[in-house]
N, C-alpha and C positions, 0 to 999 in steps of 0.2 A: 845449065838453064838455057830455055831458046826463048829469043827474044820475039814476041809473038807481033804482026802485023800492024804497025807504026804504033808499036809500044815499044817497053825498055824493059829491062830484070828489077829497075828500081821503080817502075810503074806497078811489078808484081807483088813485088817486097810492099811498099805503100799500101796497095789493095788488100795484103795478108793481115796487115797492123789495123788498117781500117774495119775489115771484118771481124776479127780477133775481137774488136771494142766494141760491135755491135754484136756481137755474141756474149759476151759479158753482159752487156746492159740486157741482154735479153732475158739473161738467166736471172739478175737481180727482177726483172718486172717477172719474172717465173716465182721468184722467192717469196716476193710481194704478194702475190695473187693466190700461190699453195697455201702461205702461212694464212691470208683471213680466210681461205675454203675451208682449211681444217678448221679454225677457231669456232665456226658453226655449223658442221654436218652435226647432228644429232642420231638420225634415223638410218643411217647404214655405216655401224661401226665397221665395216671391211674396205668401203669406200675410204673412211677417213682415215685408218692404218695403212691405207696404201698412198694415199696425198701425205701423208707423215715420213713415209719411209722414202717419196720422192722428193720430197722438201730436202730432206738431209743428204740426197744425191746433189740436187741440187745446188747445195752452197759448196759440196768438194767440186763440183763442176765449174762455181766461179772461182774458187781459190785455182783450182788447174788453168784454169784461160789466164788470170791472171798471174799466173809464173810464166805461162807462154808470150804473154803479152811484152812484161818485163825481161824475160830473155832475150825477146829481139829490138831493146831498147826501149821500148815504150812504158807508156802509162794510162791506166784508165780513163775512160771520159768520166768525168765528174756528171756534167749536163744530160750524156743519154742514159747515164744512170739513175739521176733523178727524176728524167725525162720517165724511162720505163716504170719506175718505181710509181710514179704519180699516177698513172692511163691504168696499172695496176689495183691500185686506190679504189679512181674510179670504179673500173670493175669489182670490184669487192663490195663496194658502197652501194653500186646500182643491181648485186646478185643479195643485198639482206632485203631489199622491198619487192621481192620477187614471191611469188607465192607456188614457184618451184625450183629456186632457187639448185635443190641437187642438180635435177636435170640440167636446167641451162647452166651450170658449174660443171660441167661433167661430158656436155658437149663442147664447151668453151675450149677446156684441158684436152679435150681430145683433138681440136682443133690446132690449137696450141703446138702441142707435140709433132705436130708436121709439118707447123712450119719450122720448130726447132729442128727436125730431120732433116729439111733442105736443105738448113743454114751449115748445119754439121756435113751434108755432103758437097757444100760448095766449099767447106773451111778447108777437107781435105785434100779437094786436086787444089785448088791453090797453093796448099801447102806443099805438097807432091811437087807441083811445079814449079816453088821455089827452093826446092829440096831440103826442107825443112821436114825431116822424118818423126823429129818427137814431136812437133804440133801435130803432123798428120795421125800420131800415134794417141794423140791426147784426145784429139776431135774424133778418133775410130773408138775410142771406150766410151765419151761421152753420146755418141752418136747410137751404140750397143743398148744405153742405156734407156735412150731417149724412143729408140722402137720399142724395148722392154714396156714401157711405161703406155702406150699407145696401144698398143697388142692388147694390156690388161685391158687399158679403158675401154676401148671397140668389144673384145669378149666380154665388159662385165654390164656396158650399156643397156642389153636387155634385163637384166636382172635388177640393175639399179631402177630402171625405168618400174618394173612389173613392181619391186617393193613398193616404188612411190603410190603408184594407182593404188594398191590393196591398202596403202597406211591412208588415202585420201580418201577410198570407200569407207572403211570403216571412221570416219570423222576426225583420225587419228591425226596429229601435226605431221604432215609428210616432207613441208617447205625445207625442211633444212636433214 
């Protein structure tokens, strides 16, 4: 490990644990936020079997932070857990009085997912740099996933879009 400019290996190590924590809390406000988008899409079953099938990425993804977390001593933040889970809430609460609710649910997650892409490619030179190869290795599958899921959204945006219009032309409930 190189000690990088008026830092220490124990300034990197601290920074890895800190990030680790705020990637957990990130994935719980992910959990939060997939679990009430599914509970109300109605109008694009292939939308909502794909926020189901990353919902459940998503909690192996915090159980994986959290064995890495634990392996290098630590422990969850309780607070930026609840923290995330809450601002999640919100958003959940503030996408059912929306009266397009997929859309902005669906630009949201798309948004989402990049900046979970960041967080995953900063988790790994960290990790790299404190030569921690199974974190780097944990944040490289979850990070795989997290494009996966971003990829769909961005290619399936126009079509989620074009359904909603043609269910709002025809008078039909397009909101959810």
């Amino acid at each position: 490990m190189s000690q990088g400019k008026g830092g220490s290996d124990d300034d990197e190590e601290d920074r890895l644990l800190a990030w680790l924590r705020d990637a957990h809390a990130m994935e719980k406000q992910a959990e939060t936020m997939l679990t009430a988008q599914a509970s109300r899409i109605e109008s694009s079953p292939d939308l909502k079997a794909k926020i189901e099938e990353h919902l459940a990425e998503t909690r192996r993804q915090s159980d994986m932070l959290q064995s890495c977390i634990e392996r290098r001593g630590g422990d969850t933040s309780t607070l930026k857990d609840l923290m995330g889970k809450f601002a999640a809430m919100g958003q959940g609460l503030g996408g059912a009085v929306m009266d397009d609710e997929v859309i902005k649910g669906s630009m949201a997650s798309y948004t989402f997912e990049h900046m979970e892409i960041a967080a995953y490619q900063v988790l790994i030179a960290t990790a790299e740099a404190c030569g921690d190869q199974e974190t780097a290795a944990v944040c490289q599958r979850i990070l795989a996933e997290e494009m996966a899921m971003a990829t769909w959204l961005g290619d399936n945006l126009p079509s989620v879009t074009s359904k909603f219009l043609s269910l709002e032309e025809k008078g039909a409930s397009a909101k959810r």
